[in-house]
N, CA, C and O atoms as a GROMACS GRO file, in nm:
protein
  208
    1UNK      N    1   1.482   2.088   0.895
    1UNK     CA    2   1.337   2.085   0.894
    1UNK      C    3   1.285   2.165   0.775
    1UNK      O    4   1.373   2.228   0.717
    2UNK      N    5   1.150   2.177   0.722
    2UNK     CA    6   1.072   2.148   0.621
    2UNK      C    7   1.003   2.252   0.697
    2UNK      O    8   0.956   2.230   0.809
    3UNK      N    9   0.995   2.385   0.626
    3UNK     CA   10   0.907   2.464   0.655
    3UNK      C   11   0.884   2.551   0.537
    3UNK      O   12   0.972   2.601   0.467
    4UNK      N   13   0.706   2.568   0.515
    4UNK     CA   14   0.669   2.606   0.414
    4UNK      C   15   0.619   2.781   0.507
    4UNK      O   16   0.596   2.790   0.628
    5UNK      N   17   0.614   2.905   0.398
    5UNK     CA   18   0.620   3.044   0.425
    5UNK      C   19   0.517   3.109   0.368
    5UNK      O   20   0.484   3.079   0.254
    6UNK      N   21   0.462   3.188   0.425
    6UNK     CA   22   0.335   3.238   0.358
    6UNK      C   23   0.344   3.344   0.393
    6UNK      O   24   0.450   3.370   0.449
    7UNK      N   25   0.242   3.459   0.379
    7UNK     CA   26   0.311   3.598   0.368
    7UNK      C   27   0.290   3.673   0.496
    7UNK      O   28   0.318   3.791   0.511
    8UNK      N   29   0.228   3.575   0.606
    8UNK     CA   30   0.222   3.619   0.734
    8UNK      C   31   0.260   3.504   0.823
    8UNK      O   32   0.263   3.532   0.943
    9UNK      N   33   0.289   3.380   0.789
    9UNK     CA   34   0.316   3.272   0.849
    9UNK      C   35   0.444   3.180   0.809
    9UNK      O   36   0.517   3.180   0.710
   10UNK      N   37   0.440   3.096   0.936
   10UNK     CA   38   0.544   2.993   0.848
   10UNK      C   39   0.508   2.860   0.965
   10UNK      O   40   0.502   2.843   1.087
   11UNK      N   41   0.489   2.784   0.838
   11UNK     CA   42   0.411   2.589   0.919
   11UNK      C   43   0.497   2.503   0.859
   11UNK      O   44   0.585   2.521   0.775
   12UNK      N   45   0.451   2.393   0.922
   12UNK     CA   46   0.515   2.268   0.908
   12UNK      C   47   0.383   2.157   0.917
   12UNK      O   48   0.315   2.157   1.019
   13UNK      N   49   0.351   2.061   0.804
   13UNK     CA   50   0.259   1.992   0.828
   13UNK      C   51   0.270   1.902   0.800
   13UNK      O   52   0.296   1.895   0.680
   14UNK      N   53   0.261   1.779   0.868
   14UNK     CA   54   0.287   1.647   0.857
   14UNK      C   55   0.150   1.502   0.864
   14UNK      O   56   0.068   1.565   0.930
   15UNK      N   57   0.110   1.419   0.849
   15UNK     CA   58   0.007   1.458   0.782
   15UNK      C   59   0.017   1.249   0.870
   15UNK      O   60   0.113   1.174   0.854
   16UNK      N   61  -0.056   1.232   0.915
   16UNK     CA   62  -0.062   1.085   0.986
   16UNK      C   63  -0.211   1.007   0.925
   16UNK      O   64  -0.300   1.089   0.948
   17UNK      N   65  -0.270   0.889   0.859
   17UNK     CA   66  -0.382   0.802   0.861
   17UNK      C   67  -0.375   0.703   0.932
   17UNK      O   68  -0.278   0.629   0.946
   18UNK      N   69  -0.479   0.696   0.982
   18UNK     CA   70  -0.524   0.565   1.066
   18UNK      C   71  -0.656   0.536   0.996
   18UNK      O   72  -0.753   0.607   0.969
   19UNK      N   73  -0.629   0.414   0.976
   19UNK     CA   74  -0.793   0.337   0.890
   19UNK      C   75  -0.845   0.231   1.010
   19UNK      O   76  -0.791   0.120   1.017
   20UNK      N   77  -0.919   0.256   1.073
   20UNK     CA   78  -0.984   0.248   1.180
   20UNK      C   79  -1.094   0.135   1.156
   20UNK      O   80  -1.203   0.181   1.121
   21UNK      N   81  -1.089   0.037   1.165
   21UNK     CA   82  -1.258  -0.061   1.167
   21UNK      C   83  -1.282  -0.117   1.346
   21UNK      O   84  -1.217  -0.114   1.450
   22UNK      N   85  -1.401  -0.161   1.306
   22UNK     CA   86  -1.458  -0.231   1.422
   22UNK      C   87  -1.376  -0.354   1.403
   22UNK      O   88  -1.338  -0.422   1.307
   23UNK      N   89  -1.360  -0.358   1.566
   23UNK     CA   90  -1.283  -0.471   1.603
   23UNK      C   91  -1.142  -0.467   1.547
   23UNK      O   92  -1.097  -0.578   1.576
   24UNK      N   93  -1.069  -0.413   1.496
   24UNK     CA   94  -0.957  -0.309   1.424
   24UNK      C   95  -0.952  -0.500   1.298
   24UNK      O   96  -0.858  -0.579   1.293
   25UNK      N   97  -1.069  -0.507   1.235
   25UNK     CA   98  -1.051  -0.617   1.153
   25UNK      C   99  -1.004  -0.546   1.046
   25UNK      O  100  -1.064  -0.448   1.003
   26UNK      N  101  -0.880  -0.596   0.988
   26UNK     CA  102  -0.803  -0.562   0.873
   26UNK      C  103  -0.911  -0.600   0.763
   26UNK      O  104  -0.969  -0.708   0.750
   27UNK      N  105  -0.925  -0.468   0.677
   27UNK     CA  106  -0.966  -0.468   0.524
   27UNK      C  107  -0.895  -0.451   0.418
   27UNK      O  108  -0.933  -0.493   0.309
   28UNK      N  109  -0.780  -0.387   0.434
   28UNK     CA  110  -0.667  -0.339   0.357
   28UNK      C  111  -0.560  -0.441   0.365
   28UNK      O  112  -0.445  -0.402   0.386
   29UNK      N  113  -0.583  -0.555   0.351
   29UNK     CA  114  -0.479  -0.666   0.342
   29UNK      C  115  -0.434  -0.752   0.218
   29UNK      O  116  -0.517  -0.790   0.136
   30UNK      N  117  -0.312  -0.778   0.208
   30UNK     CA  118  -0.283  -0.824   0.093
   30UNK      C  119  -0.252  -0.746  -0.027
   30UNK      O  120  -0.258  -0.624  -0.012
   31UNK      N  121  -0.221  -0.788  -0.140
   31UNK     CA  122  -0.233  -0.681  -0.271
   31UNK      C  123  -0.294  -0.620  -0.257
   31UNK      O  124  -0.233  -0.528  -0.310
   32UNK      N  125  -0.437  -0.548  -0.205
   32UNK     CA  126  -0.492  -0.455  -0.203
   32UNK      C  127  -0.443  -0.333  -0.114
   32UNK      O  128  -0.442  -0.218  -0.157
   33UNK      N  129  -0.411  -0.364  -0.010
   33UNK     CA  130  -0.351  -0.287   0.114
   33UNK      C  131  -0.212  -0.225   0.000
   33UNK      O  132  -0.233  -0.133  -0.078
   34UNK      N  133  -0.091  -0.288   0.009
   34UNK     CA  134  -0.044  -0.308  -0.076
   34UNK      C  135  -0.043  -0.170  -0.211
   34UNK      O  136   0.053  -0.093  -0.220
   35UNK      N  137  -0.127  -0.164  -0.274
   35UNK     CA  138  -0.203  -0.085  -0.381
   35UNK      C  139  -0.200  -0.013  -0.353
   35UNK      O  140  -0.115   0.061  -0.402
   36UNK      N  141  -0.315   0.053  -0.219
   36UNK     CA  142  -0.367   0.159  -0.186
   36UNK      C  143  -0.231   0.190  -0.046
   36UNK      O  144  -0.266   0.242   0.059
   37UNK      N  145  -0.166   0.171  -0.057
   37UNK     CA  146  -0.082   0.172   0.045
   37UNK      C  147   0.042   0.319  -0.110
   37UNK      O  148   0.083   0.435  -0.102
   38UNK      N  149   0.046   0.219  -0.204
   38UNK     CA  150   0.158   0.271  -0.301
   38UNK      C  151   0.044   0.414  -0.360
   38UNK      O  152   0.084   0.528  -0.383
   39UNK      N  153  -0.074   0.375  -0.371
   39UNK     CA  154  -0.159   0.528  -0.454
   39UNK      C  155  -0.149   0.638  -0.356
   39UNK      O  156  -0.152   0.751  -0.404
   40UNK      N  157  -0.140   0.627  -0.239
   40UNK     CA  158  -0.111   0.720  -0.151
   40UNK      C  159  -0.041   0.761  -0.159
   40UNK      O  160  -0.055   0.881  -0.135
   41UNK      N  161   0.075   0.725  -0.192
   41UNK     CA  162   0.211   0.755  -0.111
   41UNK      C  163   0.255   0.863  -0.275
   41UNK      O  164   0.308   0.974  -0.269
   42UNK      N  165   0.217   0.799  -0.396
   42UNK     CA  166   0.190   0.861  -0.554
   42UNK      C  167   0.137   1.005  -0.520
   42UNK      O  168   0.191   1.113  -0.545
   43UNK      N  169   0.015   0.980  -0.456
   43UNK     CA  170  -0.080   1.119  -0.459
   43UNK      C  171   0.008   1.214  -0.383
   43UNK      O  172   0.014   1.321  -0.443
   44UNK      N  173   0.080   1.213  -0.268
   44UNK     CA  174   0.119   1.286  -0.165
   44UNK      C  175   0.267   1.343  -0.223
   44UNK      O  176   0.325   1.444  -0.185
   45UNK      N  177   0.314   1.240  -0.334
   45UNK     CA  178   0.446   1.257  -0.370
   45UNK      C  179   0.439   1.363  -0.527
   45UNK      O  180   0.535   1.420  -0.578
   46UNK      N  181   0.291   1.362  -0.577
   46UNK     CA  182   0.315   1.430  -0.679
   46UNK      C  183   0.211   1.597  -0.639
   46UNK      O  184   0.192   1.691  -0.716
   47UNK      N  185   0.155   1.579  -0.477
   47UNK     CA  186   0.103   1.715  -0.480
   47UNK      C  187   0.133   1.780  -0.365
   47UNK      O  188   0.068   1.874  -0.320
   48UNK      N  189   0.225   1.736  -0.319
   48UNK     CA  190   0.285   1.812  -0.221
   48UNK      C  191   0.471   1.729  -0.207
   48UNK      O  192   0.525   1.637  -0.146
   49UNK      N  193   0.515   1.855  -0.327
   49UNK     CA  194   0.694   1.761  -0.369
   49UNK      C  195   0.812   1.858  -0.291
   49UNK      O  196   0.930   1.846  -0.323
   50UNK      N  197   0.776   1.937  -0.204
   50UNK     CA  198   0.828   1.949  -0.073
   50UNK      C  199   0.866   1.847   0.065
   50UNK      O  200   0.961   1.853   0.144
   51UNK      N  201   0.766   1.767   0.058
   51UNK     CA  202   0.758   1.668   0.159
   51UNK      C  203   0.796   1.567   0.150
   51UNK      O  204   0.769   1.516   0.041
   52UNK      N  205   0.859   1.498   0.225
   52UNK     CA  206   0.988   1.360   0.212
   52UNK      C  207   0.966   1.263   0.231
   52UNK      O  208   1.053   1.177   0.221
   0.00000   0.00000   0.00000
């Protein structure tokens, strides 16, 4: 396990999205989903490079 230390603590944070619409009608479908599916995963991988 993956635990980050601080000078009075020590956590573990794991980090879940749910993109939520009415009527759970998919907006994120296709190449776009897709996209924003990969820019996420970019953002999370280049600012927090502890996490797997």
């Amino acid at each position: 396990m993956d635990y980050r230390y601080g000078s009075h603590t020590i956590f573990k944070i794991e980090y879940h999205f749910v993109f939520v619409t009415k009527y759970r009608y998919q907006v994120l479908k296709g190449d776009v989903g897709y996209k924003v599916r990969d820019l996420i995963k970019l953002h999370f991988r280049q600012n927090h490079p502890l996490s797997s």
